[in-house]
N, C-alpha and C positions, 0 to 999 in steps of 0.2 A: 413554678419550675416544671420542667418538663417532665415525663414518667422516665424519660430515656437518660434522663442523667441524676434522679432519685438514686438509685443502687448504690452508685459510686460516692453522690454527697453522703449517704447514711454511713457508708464504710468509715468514710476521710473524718467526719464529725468525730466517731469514737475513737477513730488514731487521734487526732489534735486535741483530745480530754483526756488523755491518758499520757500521751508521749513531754506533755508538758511539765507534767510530776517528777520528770525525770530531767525534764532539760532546767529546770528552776534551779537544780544544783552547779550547774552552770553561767547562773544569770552574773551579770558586772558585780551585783552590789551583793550575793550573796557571796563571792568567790571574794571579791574584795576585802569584805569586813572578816570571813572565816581566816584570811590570811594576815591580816592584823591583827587581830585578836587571838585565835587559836596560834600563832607559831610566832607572835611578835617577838617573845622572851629568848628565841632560836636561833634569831637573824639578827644581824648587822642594820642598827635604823634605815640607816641610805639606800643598802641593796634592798631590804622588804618594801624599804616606799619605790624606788625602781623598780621591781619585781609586779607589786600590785600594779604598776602604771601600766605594766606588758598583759599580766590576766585584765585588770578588767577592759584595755581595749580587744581581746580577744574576742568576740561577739563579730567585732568589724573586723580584724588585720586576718582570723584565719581564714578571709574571702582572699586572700590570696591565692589561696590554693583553689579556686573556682575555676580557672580555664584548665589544669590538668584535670576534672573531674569532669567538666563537660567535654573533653580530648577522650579521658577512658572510658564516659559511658555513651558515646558516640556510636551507633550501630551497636547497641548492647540494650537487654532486657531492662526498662526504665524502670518497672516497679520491682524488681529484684534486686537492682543496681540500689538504688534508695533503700531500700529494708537493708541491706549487707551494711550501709552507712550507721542505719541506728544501729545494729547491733554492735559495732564498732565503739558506737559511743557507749551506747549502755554496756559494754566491756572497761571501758576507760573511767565511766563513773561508780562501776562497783570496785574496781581498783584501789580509789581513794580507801578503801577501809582498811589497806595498808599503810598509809603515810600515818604513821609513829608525829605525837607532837614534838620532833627533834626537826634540826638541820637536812639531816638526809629524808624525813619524813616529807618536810616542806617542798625539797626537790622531786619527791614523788607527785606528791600534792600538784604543783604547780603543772607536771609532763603530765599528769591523765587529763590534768584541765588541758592544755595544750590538744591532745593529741581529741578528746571528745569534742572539742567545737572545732577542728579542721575536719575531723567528719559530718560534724552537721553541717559546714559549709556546705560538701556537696550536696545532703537533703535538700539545703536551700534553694542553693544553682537549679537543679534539678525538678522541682515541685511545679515552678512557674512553666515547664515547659508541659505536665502534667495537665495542670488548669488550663492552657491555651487549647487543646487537645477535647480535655472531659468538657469545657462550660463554654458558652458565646461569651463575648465582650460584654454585653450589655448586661449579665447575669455577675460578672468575677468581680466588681466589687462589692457586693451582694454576699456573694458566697465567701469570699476572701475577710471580708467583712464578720460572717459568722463566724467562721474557723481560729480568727484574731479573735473573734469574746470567749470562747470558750479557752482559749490558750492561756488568755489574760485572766480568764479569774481562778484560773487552775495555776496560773503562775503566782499570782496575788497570794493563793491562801498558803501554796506549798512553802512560799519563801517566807511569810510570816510564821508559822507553824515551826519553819525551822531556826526561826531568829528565837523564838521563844526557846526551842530544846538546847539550842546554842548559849542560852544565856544561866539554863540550869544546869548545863555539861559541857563547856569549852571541848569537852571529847565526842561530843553526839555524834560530830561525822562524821567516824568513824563507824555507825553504823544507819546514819540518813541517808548516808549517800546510797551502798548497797540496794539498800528499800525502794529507795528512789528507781533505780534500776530497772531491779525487779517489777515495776510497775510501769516503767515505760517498753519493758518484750511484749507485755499485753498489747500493748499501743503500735508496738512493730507487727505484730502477729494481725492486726486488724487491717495496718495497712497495705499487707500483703498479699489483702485479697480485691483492692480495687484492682481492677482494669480502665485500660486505655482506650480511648477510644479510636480508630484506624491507625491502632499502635504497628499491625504488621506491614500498612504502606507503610507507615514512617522509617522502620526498620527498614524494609529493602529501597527504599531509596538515601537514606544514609550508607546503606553499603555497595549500593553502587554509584562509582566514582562518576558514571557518565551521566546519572540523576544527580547529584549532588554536585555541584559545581565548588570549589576550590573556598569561594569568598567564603562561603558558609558552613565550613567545616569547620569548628572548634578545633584550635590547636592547642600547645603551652608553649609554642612561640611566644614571646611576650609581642614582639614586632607585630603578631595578628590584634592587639588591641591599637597600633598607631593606626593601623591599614583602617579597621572599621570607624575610627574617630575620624580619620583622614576623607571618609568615602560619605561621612555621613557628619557632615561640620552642623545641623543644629542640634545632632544629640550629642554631637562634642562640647557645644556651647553650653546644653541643658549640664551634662556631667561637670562643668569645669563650676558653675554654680550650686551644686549640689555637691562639689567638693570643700567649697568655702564653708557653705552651713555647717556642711556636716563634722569639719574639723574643729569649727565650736562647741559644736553639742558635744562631741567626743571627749574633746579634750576637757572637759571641766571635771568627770567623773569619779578620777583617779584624782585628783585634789582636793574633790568632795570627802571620798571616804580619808583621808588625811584629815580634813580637817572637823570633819565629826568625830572622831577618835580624839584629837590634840585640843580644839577650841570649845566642843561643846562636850565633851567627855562622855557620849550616848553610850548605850549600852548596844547590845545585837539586835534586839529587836527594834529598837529604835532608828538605831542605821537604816539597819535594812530595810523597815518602812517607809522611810524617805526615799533611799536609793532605786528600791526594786517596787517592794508591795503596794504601795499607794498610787506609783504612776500607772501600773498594770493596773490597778484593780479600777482608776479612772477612764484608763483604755473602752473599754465595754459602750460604756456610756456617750462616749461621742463618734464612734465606728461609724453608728448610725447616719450621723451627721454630715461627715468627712467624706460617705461613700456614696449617696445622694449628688453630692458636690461633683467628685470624681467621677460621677455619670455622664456627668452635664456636660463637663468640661476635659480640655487638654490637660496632659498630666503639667504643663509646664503652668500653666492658668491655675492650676491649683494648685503649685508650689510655690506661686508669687502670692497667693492667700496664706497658708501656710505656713508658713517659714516664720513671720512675727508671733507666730505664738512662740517658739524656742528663745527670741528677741529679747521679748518681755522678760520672759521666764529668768533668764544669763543676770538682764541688768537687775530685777527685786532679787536674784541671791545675793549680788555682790551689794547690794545694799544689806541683805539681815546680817553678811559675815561680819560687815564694816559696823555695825552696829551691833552685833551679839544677838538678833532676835531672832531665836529659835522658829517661832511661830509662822513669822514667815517663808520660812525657811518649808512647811510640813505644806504652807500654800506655794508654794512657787512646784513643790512634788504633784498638786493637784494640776498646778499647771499644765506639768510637763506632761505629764499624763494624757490629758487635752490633745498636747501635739502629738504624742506616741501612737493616737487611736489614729490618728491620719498619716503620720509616717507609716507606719505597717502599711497602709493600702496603697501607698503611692511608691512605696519602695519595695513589693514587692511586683506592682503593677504597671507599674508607670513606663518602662520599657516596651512595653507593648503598643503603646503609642505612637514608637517609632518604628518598631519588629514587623516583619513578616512570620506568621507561625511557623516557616522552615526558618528563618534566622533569630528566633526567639531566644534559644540558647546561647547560641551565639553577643548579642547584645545583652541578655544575662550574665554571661561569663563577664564583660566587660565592667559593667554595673557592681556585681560584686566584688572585682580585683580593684576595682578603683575606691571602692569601699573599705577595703583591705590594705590599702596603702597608706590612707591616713587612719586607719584605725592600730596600723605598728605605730605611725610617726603622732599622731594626735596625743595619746596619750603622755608619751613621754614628754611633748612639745609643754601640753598645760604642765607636767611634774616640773620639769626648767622654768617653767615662768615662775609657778609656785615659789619655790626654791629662791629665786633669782632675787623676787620681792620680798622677801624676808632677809636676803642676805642685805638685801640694800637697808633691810630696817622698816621697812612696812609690819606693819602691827599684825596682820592676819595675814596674807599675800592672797587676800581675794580678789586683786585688781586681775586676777586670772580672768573673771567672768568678763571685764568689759574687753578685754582682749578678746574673747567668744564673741561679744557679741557685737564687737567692730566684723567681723570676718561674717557673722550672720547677716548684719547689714548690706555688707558688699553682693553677698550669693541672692538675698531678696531683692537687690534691686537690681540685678542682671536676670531672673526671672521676669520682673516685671518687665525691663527691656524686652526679653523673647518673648513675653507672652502676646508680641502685637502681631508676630508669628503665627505664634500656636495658640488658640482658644476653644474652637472646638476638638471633640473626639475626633479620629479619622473617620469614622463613617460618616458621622456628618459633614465633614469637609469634603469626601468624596460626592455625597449626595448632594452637595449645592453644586 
């Protein structure tokens, strides 16, 4: 790596070791099982299993809120805009040590979870436009690559550490969460001090209207996501296939933590080893891999590779639920993990493929609202199918997975379609 962009990677490494400790109380599966377990005896079965379906798509549906964040931090100070977000969050997550294990507790519970991952939204929106900026192309899945292991094993140990306290005090979180906090302002405080690199061209030509042309202003129109799908029909196509996968992957989540609770009667740390610890902490391990690949190729070539590891993964759960075998169940997390270490780089990256670095945000913002839309409707989608097969009389209603993984099929092989398109990166398609 270059000495000119050392500074900035050393800064960014010890925010994403730090600020992860903080976001792990956030994660699907730790938010999930805290809320079936810690407040089950509070709620209403139906609303808690509906409730969970809404937190743990949370991760994905508060990307909804990504084109108002790329609208208000438009012509505004990027790395101060992103610090004012974690703090925001690490305000919401020290919150939690107020929600009482009651009814009205649980409603607290549930709005700081709400209100801390619509601000990490914008961090997210936000970062990739950072990277394009701080790193070359040829270096970010490389560096995006590092920044995901360390995330992931900082998320690995924090959520298991907390499945453990969970399981010796249904009331811990009332004071993990705090902690957690408190150790992700360290991680805000770090990343406060990166700098941008020709962040003050960027800035005056966002604010002036007569450098910034129209198409490329982030709005919260919603109408400005038809216009850019409309203007740019193969990353309409690549999203419309990355909407199929990914409402499988989504949607299984919130019927997992259901039915590890009701079929295999786990404990906290057990859940949460499945859900969250184990795929994170296999993340690490295949980053490597997955971002090598990612070099090579078009993000759309490497989502038509891709995509069958989640495949697999959907059809061996819904075989161990149909069958009671836990074990596989702990592999099919090893799986997921597999694909997690290549999701992260292609879902944070992969737009760049199609971006110009002044409409990066832009195709950003679109990326994660459209992320955000099946991550409201996904989750609840899998809690109705759940639900539906069971009313019908289905032994387990794991026929939820093959349902994932019919729609996983569909998006892998409409990648595969586009990839006769897309194979290489841009620059090497520009350079033949």
């Amino acid at each position: 790596m270059s000495a000119r962009y050392r500074r900035n990677y050393a800064r960014e490494l010890l925010a994403w070791g730090l600020l992860p400790i903080m976001l792990g109380m956030l994660e699907g599966g730790v938010v999930g099982i805290t809320a079936k377990k810690s407040f089950g005896g509070q709620v209403d079965p139906d609303l808690l299993d509906l409730v969970i379906g809404l937190l743990v798509g949370l991760p994905a549906s508060a990307n909804l809120t990504s084109f108002a964040w790329a609208a208000f931090a438009h012509g505004r100070h990027k790395i101060r805009f992103v610090v004012s977000l974690q703090v925001v969050t690490i305000l919401a997550i020290a919150a939690v040590c107020l929600a009482a294990p009651t009814a009205w507790g649980f409603l607290l519970f549930a709005v700081a979870v709400a209100v801390g991952r619509i601000a990490w939204a914008g961090v997210v929106t936000l970062r990739t436009t950072i990277w394009a900026s701080n790193y070359p192309r040829q270096d970010r899945p490389r560096i995006a690559g590092a920044f995901a292991s360390i995330q992931a094993l900082c998320l690995a140990l924090v959520t298991f550490l907390t499945g453990l306290l969970l399981d010796e005090n249904p009331d811990a979180y009332r004071w993990v969460y705090p902690l957690a906090a408190s150790i992700g302002m360290v991680g805000a405080w770090s990343y406060s001090r990166i700098r941008v690199r020709g962040h003050g061209r960027m800035l005056a030509s966002e604010r002036d209207h007569k450098k910034s042309a129209d198409k490329l202003k982030p709005t919260i129109n919603p109408l400005g996501i038809l216009r850019l799908l409309n203007n740019d029909r193969g990353f309409a196509a690549f999203m419309l296939c990355l909407f199929l996968i990914g409402t499988g992957n989504i949607m299984v989540t919130a019927p997992l933590v259901i039915i590890l609770d009701d079929q295999f009667k786990l404990d906290y740390v057990q859940a949460i080893a499945i859900l969250t610890s184990i795929p994170i902490l296999i993340m690490p391990f295949s980053i490597p891999i997955w971002s090598r690949l990612l070099a090579k190729v078009h993000v759309v070539r490497f989502r038509s590779i891709h995509s069958w590891i989640f495949i697999i993964k959907n059809l061996l759960v819904f075989m161990c639920i149909l069958y009671s075998w836990l074990p596989g169940i702990y592999i099919a997390a090893v799986i997921q993990g597999i694909g997690f270490g290549g999701g992260v780089l292609a879902w944070n990256l992969g737009h760049h493929d199609f971006a110009s670095p002044q409409s990066s945000t832009q195709y950003m913002g679109v990326h994660v609202t459209l992320t955000g839309i099946r991550g409201l409707l996904a989750p609840l989608f899998g809690v109705f199918i759940y639900k539906m097969l069971l009313d019908q009389g289905s032994a387990t209603g794991g026929g939820v997975y093959l349902v994932a993984a019919l729609l996983g099929i569909l998006g892998a092989t409409g990648f595969l379609l586009l990839s006769k398109r897309y194979s290489k990166p841009p620059e090497l398609e520009s350079a033949d």
